[in-house]
N, C-alpha and C positions, 0 to 999 in steps of 0.2 A: 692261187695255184700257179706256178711257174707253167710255164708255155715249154713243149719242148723244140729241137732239132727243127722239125717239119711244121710246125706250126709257126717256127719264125721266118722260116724262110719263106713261109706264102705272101708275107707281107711285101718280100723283094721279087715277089715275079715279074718278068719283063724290064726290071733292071742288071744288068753288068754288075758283077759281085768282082770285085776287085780282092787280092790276094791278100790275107790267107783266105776268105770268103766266111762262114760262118760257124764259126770255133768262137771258145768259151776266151775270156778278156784275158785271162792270163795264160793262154797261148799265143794270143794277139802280138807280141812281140817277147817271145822264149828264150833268145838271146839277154834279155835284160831282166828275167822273171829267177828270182832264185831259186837254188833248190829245193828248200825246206818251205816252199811258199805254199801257204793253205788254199787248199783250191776254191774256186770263185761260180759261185752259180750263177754266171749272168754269161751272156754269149753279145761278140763284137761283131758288126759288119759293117762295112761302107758300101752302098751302091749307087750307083751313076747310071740317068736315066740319058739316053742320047736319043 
């Protein structure tokens, strides 16, 4: 079963979510996403623990 929204993000707490923070992969970089692109059930993030 896919994890949603809030559930992936518990995984980053107390990490720095760096921009876009935690949006589906093909938002991840929308500039270079075409238009007719199927959408993507998976969600991208990077976080940095300092």
């Amino acid at each position: 079963m896919a994890r949603s929204h809030s559930e992936v993000g518990a995984f980053f707490e107390g990490l720095e979510l760096l921009p876009p923070g935690i949006v589906s992969v093909a938002r991840w970089r929308p500039e270079e996403t075409p238009d007719d692109a199927a959408p993507v059930s998976l969600y991208g993030v990077v976080g940095l623990k300092r």
